[in-house]
C-alpha positions in Angstrom: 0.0 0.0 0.0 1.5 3.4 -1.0 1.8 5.7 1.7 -0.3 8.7 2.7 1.3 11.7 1.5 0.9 14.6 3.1 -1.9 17.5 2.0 -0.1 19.2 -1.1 -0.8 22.5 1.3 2.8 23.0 3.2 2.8 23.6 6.9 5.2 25.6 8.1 8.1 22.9 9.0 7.4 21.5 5.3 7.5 25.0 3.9 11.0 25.8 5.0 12.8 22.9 4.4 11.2 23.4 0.1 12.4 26.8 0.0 15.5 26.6 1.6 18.0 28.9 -0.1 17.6 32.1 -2.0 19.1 34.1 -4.9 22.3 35.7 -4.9 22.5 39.2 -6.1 18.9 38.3 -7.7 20.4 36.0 -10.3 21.2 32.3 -10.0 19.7 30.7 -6.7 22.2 29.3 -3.8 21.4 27.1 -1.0 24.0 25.9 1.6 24.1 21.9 2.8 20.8 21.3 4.8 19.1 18.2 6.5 15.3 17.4 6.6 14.7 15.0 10.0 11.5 13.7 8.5 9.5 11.6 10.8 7.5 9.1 10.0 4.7 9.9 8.1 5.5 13.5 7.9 4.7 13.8 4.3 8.7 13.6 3.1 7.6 12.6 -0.1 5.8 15.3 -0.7 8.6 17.7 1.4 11.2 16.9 -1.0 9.0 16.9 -4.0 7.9 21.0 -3.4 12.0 21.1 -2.8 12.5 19.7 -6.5 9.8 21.7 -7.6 11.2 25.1 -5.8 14.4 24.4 -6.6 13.2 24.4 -10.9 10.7 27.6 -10.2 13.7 29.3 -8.8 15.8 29.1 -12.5 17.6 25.6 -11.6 17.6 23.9 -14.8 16.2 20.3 -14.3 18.5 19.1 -16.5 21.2 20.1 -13.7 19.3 18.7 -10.6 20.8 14.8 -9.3 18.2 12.7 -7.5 19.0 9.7 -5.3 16.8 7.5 -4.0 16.8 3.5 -2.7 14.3 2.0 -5.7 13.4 3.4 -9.0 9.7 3.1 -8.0 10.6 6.0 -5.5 12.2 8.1 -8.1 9.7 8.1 -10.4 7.1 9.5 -7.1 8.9 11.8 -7.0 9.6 12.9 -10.0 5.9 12.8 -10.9 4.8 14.9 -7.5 7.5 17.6 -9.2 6.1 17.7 -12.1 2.7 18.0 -11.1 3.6 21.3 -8.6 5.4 22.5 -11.5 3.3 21.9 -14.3 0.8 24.9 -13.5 3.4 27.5 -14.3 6.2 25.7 -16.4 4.4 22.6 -18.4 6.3 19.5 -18.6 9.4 18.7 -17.1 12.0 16.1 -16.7 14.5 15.0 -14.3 16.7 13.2 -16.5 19.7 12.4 -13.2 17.0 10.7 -10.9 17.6 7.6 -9.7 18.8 4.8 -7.4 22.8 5.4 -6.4 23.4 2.0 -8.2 21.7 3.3 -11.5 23.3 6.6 -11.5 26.6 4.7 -10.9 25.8 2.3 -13.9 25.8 5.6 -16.0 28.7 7.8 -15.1 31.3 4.5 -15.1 29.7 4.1 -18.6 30.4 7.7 -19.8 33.8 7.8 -18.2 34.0 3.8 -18.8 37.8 4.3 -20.5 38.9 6.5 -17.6 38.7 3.4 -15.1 39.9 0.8 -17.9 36.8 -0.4 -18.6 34.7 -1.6 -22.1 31.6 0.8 -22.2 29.7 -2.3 -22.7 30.3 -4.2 -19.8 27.8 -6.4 -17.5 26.2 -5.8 -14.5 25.9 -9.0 -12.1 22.6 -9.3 -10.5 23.1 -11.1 -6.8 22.7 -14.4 -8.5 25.1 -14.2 -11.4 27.6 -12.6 -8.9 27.1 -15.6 -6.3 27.5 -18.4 -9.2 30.4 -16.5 -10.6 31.7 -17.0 -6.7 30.7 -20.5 -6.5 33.0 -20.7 -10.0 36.1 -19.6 -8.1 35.2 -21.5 -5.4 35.5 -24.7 -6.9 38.7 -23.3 -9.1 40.5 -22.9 -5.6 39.5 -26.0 -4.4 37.5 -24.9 -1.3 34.1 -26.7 -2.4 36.7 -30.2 -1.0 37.6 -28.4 1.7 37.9 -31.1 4.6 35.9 -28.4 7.1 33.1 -27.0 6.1 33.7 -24.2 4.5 31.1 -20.4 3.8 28.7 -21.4 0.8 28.7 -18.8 -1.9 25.6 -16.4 -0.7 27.2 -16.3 2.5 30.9 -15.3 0.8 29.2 -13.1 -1.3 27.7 -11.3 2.1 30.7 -11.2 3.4 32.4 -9.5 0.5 29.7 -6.7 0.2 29.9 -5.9 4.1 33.8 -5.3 4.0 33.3 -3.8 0.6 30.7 -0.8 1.7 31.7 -0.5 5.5 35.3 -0.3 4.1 36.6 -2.2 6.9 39.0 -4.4 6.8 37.9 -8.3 6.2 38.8 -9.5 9.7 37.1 -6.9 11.5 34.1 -8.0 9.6 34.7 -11.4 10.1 34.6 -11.0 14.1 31.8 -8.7 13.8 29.4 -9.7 11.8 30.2 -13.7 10.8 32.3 -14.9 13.3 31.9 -18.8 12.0 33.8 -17.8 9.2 36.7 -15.9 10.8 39.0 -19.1 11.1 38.9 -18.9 6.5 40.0 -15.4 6.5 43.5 -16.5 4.6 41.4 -18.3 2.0 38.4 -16.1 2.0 41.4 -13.0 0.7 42.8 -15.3 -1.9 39.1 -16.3 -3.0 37.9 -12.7 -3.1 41.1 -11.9 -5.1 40.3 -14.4 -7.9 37.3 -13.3 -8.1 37.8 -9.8 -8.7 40.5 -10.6 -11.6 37.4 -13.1 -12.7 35.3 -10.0 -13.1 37.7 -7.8 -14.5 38.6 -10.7 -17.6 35.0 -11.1 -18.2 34.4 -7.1 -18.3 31.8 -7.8 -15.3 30.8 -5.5 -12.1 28.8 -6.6 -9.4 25.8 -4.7 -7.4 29.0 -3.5 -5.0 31.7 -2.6 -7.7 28.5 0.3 -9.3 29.7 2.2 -6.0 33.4 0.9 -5.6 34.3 2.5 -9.3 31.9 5.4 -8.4 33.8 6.2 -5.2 37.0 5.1 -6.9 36.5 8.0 -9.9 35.6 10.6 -7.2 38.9 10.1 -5.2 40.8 11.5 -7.8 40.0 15.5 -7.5 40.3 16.4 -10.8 37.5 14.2 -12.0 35.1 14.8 -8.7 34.9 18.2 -9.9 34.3 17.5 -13.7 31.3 15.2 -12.7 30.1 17.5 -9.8 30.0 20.3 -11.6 27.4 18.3 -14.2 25.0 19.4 -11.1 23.7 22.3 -9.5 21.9 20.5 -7.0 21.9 17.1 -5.4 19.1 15.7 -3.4 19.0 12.4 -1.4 16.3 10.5 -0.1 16.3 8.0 3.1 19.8 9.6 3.7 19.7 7.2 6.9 20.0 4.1 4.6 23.4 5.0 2.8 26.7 3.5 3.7 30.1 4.8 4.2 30.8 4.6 0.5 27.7 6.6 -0.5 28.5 9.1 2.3 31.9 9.7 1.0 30.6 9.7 -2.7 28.1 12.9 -2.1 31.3 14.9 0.2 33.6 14.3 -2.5 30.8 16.0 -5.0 29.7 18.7 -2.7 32.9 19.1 -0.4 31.6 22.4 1.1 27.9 20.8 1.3 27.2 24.0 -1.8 22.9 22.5 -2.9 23.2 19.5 -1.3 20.5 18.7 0.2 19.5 15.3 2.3 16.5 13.2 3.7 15.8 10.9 6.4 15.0 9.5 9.9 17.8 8.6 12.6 15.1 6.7 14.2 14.1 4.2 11.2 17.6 3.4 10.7 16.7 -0.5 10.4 19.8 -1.7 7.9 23.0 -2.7 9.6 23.4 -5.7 8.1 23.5 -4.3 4.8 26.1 -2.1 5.7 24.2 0.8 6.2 25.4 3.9 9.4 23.1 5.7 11.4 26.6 8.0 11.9 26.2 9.2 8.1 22.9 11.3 9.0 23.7 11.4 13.1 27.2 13.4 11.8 25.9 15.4 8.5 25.3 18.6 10.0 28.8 18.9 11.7 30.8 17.6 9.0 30.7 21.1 7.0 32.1 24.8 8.2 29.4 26.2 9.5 27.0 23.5 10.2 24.1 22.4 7.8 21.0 23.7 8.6 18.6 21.5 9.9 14.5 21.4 9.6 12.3 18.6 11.5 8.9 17.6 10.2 7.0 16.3 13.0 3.6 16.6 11.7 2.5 13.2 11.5 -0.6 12.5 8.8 -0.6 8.9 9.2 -1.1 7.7 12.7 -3.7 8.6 15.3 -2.1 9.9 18.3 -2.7 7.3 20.6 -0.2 4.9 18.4 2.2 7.8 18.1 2.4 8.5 22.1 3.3 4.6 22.3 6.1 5.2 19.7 7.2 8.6 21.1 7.7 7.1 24.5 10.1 3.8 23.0 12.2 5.6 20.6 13.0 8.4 23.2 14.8 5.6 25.7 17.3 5.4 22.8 20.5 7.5 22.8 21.9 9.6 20.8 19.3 10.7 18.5 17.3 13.8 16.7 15.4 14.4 19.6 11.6 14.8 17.8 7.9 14.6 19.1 5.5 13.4 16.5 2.0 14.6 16.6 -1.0 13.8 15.0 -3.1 15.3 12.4 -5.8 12.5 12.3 -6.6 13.1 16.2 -6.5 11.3 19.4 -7.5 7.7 18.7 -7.4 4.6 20.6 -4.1 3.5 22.6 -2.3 0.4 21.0 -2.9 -3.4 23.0 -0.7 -5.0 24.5 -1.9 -8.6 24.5 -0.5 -11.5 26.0 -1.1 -14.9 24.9 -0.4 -18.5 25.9 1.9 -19.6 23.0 2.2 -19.1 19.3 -1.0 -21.5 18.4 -2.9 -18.6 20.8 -1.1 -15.6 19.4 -2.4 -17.1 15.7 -6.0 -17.7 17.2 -5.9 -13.9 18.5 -4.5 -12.7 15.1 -7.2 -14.3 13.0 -10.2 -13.3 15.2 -8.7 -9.4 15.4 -8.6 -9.9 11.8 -12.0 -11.9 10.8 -13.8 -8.9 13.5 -11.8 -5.7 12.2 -12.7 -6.9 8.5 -16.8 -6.9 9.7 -16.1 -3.3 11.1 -15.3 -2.4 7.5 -11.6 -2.5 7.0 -10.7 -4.8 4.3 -8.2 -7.6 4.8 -5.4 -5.6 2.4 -5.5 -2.6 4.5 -4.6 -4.6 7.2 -1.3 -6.3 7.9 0.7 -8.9 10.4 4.4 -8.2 10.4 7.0 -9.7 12.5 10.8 -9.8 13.2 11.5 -13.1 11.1 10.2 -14.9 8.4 9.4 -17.9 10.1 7.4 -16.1 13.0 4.4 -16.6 10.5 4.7 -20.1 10.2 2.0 -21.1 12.4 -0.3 -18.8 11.6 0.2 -19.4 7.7 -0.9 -22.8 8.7 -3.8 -20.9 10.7 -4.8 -19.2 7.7 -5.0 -21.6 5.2 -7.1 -24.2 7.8 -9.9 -20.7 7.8 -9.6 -20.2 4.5 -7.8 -16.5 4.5 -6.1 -15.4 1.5 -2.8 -13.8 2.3 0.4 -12.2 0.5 3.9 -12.8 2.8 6.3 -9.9 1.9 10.0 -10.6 1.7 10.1 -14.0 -0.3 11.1 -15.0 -3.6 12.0 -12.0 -5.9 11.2 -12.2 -10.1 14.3 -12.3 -11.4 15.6 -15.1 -9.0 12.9 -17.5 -11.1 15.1 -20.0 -13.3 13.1 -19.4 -16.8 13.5 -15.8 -16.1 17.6 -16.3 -15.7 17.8 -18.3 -18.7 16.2 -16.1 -21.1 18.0 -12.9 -19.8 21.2 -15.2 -19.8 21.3 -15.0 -24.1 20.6 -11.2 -23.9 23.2 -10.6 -21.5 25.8 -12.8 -23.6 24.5 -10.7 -26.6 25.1 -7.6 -24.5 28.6 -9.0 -23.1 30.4 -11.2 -25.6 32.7 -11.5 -23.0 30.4 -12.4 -19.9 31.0 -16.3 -19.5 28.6 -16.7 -16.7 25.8 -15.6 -19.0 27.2 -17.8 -21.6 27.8 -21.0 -20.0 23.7 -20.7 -18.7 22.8 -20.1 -22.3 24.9 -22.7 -24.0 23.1 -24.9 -21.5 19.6 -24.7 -22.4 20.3 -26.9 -25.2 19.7 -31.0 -24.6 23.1 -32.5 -24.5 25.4 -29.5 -23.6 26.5 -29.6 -20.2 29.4 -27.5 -18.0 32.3 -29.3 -20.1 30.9 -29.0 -24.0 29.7 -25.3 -22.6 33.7 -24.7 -21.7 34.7 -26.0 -24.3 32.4 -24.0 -26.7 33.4 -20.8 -24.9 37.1 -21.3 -24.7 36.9 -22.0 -28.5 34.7 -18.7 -29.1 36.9 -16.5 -26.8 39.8 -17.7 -29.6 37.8 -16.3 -32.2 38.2 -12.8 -30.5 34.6 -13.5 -29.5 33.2 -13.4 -32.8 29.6 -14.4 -33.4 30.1 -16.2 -36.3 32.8 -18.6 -34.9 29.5 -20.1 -33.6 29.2 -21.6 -36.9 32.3 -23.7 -36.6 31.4 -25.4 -33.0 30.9 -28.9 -32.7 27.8 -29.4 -30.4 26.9 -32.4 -28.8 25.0 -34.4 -31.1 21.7 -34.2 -29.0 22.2 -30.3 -29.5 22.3 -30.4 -33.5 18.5 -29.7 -33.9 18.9 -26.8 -32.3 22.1 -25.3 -32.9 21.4 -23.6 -36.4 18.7 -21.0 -34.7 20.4 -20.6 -31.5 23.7 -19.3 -34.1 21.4 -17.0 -36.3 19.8 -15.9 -33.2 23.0 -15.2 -31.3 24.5 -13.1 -34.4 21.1 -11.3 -34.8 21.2 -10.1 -31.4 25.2 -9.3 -31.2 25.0 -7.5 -34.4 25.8 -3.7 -33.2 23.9 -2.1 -35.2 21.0 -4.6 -35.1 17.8 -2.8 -33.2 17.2 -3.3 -29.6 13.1 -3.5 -30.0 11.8 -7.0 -30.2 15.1 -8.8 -29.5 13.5 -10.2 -26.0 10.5 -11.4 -28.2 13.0 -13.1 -30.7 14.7 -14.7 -27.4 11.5 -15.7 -26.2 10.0 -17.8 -29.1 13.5 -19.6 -29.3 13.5 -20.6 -25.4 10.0 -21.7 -25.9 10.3 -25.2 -26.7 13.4 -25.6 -24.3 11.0 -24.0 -21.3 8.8 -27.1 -21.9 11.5 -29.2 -21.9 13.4 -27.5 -18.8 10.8 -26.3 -16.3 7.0 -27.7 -15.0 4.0 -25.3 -15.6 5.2 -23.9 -18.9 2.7 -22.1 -19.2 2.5 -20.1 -16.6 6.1 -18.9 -16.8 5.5 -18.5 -20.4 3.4 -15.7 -19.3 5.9 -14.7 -17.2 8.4 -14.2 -19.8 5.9 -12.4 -21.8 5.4 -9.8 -19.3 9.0 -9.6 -18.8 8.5 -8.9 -23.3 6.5 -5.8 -22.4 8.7 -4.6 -19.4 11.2 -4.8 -21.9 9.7 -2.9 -24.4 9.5 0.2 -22.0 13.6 0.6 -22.5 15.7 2.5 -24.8 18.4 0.1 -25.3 19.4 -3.4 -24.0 22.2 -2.4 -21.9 19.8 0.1 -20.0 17.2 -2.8 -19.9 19.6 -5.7 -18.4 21.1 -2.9 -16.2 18.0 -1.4 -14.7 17.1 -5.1 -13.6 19.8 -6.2 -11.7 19.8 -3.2 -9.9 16.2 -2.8 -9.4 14.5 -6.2 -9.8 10.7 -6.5 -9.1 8.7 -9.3 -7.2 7.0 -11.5 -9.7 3.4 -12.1 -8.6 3.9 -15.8 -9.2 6.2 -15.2 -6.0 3.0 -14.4 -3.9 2.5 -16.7 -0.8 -1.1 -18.2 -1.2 -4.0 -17.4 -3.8 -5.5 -14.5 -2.9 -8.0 -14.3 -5.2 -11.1 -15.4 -3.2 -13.1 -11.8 -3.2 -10.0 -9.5 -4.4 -8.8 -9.6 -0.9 -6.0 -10.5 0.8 -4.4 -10.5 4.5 -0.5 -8.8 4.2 2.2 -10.9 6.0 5.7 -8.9 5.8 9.0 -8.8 7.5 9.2 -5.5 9.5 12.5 -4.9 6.8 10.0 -5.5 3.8 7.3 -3.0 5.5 9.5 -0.2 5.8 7.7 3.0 3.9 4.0 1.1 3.9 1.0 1.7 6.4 -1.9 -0.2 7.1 -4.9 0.7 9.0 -5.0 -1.7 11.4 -1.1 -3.2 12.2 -0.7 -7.0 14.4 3.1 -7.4 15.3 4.1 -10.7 16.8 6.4 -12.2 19.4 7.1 -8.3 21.3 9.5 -10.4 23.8 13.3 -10.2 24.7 15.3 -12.7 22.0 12.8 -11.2 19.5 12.8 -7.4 20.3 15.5 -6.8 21.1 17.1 -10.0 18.6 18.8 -12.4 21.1 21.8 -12.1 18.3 22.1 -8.2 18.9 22.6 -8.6 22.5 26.6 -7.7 24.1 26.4 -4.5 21.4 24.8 -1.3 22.2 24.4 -0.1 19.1 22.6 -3.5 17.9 20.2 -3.0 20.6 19.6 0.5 19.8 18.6 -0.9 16.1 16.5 -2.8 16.9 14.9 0.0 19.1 14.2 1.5 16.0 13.2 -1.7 14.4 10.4 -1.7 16.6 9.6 1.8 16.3 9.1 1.1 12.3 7.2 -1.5 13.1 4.5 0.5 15.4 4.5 3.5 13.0 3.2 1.5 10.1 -0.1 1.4 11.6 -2.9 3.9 10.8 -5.7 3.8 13.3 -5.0 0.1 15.1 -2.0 -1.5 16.5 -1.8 -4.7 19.0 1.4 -5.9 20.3 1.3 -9.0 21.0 3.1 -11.4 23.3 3.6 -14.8 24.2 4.0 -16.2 27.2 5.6 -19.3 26.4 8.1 -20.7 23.5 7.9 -24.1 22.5 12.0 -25.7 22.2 12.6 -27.2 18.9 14.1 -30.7 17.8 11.3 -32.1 20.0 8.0 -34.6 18.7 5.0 -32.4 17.4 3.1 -33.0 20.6 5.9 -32.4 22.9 5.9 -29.4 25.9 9.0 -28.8 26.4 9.7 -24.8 26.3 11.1 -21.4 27.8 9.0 -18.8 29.0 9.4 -15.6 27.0 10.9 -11.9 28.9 9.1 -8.9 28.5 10.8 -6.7 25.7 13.0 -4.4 27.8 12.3 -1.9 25.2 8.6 -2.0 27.0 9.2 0.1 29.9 7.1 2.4 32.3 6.3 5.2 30.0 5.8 3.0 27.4 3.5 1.1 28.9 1.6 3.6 30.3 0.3 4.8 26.3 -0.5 0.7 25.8 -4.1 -1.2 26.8 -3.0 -4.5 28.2 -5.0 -7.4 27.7 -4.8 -11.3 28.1 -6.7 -13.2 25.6 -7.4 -16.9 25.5 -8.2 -19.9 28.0 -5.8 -20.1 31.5 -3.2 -22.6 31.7 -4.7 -24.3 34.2 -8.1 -26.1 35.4 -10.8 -24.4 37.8 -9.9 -25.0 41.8 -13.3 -26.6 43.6 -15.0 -24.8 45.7 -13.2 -24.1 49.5 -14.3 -26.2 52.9 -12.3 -28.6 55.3 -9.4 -30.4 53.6 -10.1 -34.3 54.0 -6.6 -35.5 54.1 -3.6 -33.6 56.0 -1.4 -33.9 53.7 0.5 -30.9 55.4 0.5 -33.2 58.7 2.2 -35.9 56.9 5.1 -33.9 55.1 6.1 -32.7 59.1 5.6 -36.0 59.6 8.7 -37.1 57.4 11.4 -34.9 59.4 9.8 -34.8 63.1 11.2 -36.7 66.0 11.0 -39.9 67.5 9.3 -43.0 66.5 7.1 -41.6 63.8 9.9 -40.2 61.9 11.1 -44.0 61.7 
């Protein structure tokens, strides 16, 4: 669900962060570095949108304004909102530099591709091609034998983008963040060494190496200034998201902080593990001579204010922190519940009646929402679910371009795109029956001979399975690698030749047939291949084949996310489950303040999701695993210590389901002394005989 902007009509907070600045001797307009603390639901959307649109009303050409966000979808809001505020007094406009950091990235080591020994044409690795391209070296180095079990490849790909954006050095991340892996560190250097060179012959970057060669062109001065002066403006969004590479990106554009301007919330500063620092917006205003100005929205026009004073009260027990009290627009409201339940069987029970009764008061099941710390805190009441017949969506799963038939039909374009990419090759080659990892080498080894010429193709010997086949994969290879052969309709071309191989490959062809149709029309949206292969790795969308359930049964459907997935969404009514100690705070954050603060916040994202309703629930006891379906053995679960006096005073407690325990009879004279018997045991004499 797409947040609730605030009204297009500014209050006064909103008003001076948009027309921050002024003009300078009544010619061009100058603004020094400044920091919107936007709260949540504050309307900073909408803040930053007026800003754009200022900024262009006050002479900036929008040609010379650079927009950052985290997704494209975001990027394009805003770029729309602008417009629109615009278009009364200017008519169209375009904002030509807005994007994700990763997309701008893409484009500027393009344009200055020969500065950093690069082709122009090079690939972009999405997460899988880049973790298959590790698993390659891997098994080249001869750590897949290992005699102790040594990191898979997701988990030496993680490891490589947390030392790669924190810029700290490998062992420090090691002991940090994956300290079962800190006994490889020797062979996790020499595999992260190969597989750079492996990149670098195959004219490949990953997701990380976008910002790497980004940072890497704007540590030489000379060329920070030629691309920073493209720009008279720079505007970031979620400015508490960006890493210490991002961070050092934007000073080295805007040294002095001169039109940069930045967005965010200390207090939903939920990505850690992704390398993201809280210091990057905690430190902005201080890093520049004099200090950035600073404007806080606090205006809230999502939540009622019953749900904020709940919110207010936790995320002011944190520490160091824009101090901010949100208030709301949408009046008082009901306080939030605190409910306590028996056990995860109750806490489902609880969520499905709270659900079933708040859908009879009128809210529809989409517009409310169940979200939780982890993934598998759902599981029982997905079962739950399913056994009343709810439709649901779980947030967080599967993503579209992680789907096999999708990966083998962008596999040929990116070969086409990349002569040289041979993971994209060796999954094409593949698609055909009797061509396997050794007849693939082979075939590649002998093309890479050529000088990578299509028509070497010709002269392969394919395995004699893959003869039928091998004529129209050639003309279609040639056909798409001719330069001057036109972009429109090549995915079509690539998906009538996969089509009888996506029978052959994959069950329910026809269902991802239509998947690679859509992915026919997405394509059709693009320019050119390269920006069409480019924008999805760095941007992939969920496929709604991905979608947990059917929710088709009356267009409605329960949403199940992560709390990491719900970030920048609101429902009207908001369930969050297991609010206990191990779960809020994470057991696995505990011994690190700064952990525990994040997941202060965590919570705090969580709570300001919720519109109108929000129940907290907890339960009392937590079943141990590795034990028979209808065993009891289990741990009673600590109240959250982030639920403390204040905070409990804005929360409605409540304990829902049956007691543990039966009904005691009614009172009178007991009939056996069983008191008399137990002094018995230890008294004196004969009787204690």
């Amino acid at each position: 669900m797409a947040s609730v902007s605030a009204p297009d009509t500014l209050n006064p907070a909103q008003r001076a962060a948009a027309r921050y600045g002024e003009r300078v001797d009544g010619r061009s307009f100058r603004a020094g570095p400044l920091l919107i603390v936007a709260g949540a639901g504050t309307g900073k959307t909408n803040t930053l949108a007026h800003r754009v649109a200022h900024l262009v009303q006050e002479g900036v050409n929008p040609q010379r304004i650079l927009l950052l966000t985290f997704t494209r979808r975001a990027a394009a809001e805003m770029t729309r909102r602008a417009q629109r505020i615009v278009g009364e007094t200017r008519g169209e406009m375009k904002l030509p530099w807005s994007g994700t950091f990763h997309s701008i990235a893409n484009r500027l080591i393009r344009r200055y591709a020969a500065r950093v020994g690069l082709d122009a044409n090079f690939s972009v690795l999405d997460r899988g091609d880049a973790a298959d391209l590790m698993d390659v070296v891997r098994h080249e180095r001869g750590l897949t034998k290992a005699q102790k079990r040594f990191p898979r490849k997701d988990t030496c790909l993680a490891i490589y983008s947390h030392r790669v954006n924190t810029q700290r050095p490998l062992a420090e991340t090691l002991a940090q963040v994956f300290p079962w892996c800190a006994e490889w560190e020797d062979e996790l250097t020499g595999l992260y060494r190969a597989y750079v060179e492996k990149k670098l012959a195959n004219q490949a970057l990953d997701y990380d190496d976008l910002l790497l060669y980004w940072h890497a062109m704007v540590s030489d001065a000379g060329l920070a200034r030629e691309i920073g002066a493209q720009f008279d403006q720079i505007l970031v969004d979620e400015y508490q998201d960006t890493n210490l590479l991002q961070a050092e990106i934007l000073r080295a554009l805007r040294p002095a902080g001169a039109g940069l301007t930045v967005v965010g919330d200390d207090a939903q500063s939920i990505y850690s593990f992704r390398a993201a620092t809280v210091e990057n917006i905690l430190g902005f205003p201080a890093q520049y001579v004099p200090q950035a100005a600073v404007v806080t929205l606090e205006q809230n026009y999502r939540s009622t204010q019953g749900i904020l004073d709940a919110a207010n009260a936790l995320i002011a027990g944190g520490e160091r922190q824009y101090r901010k009290t949100l208030a709301a627009n949408r009046g008082a409201g009901a306080s939030p519940r605190y409910v306590t339940v028996l056990d995860d069987l109750a806490q489902a029970n609880y969520v499905v009646t709270r659900v079933l009764e708040t859908r009879e008061h009128g809210v529809p099941l989409r517009r409310q929402a169940v979200l939780f710390r982890s993934s598998h805190h759902a599981d029982v009441l997905e079962l739950e679910l399913v056994r009343r017949n709810i439709p649901y969506v779980k947030y967080g799963g599967l993503k579209f371009l992680e789907a096999a038939h999708v990966k083998d039909a962008l596999a040929v374009l990116r070969w086409a795109d990349n002569p040289k990419n041979r993971i994209a090759a060796f999954r094409a080659l593949q698609l055909m029956p009797g061509i396997g990892p050794a007849a693939a080498a082979k075939c590649f080894d002998a093309f890479a001979a050529s000088a990578h010429a299509w028509a070497s193709l010709e002269r392969a010997a394919p395995a004699p399975l893959a003869r039928e086949y091998w004529p129209g994969f050639v003309a279609l290879m040639r056909a798409l690698g001719a330069p001057e052969g036109p972009w429109q309709g090549q995915m079509g071309r690539v998906r009538e030749w996969y089509a009888p191989h996506l029978a052959r490959l994959h069950e329910a062809a026809e269902v991802r047939a239509g998947d690679l149709l859509q992915l026919e029309r997405i394509a059709q949206q693009y320019a050119t291949r390269e920006r069409f292969l480019s924008e999805l790795a760095l941007d992939p969308a969920q496929a709604t084949g991905d979608l947990a359930g059917t929710p088709m049964l009356d267009g409605d459907y329960l949403i199940l996310s992560t709390i990491h997935s719900a970030k920048g969404q609101e429902w009207d009514s908001v369930y969050l489950l297991n609010v206990a100690d191990g779960n809020f705070p994470s057991e696995f954050s505990a011994g690190r303040p700064e952990l525990i603060e994040e997941e202060r916040r965590l919570l705090y994202v969580a709570m300001t999701r919720a519109r109108t309703e929000l129940d907290l629930i907890a339960p009392l006891k937590y079943y141990v695993t590795q034990q028979s379906r209808s065993g009891d053995r289990h741990v009673y679960g600590a109240k959250s210590r982030f639920l403390t006096r204040d905070m409990m005073a804005c929360l409605d407690p409540l304990s829902w389901g049956e007691a543990d325990s039966e009904p005691v009879p009614a009172g009178g004279r007991p009939g056996i002394d069983v008191a008399g018997k137990l002094r018995g045991l230890w008294s004196q004499g004969p009787a204690a005989k």
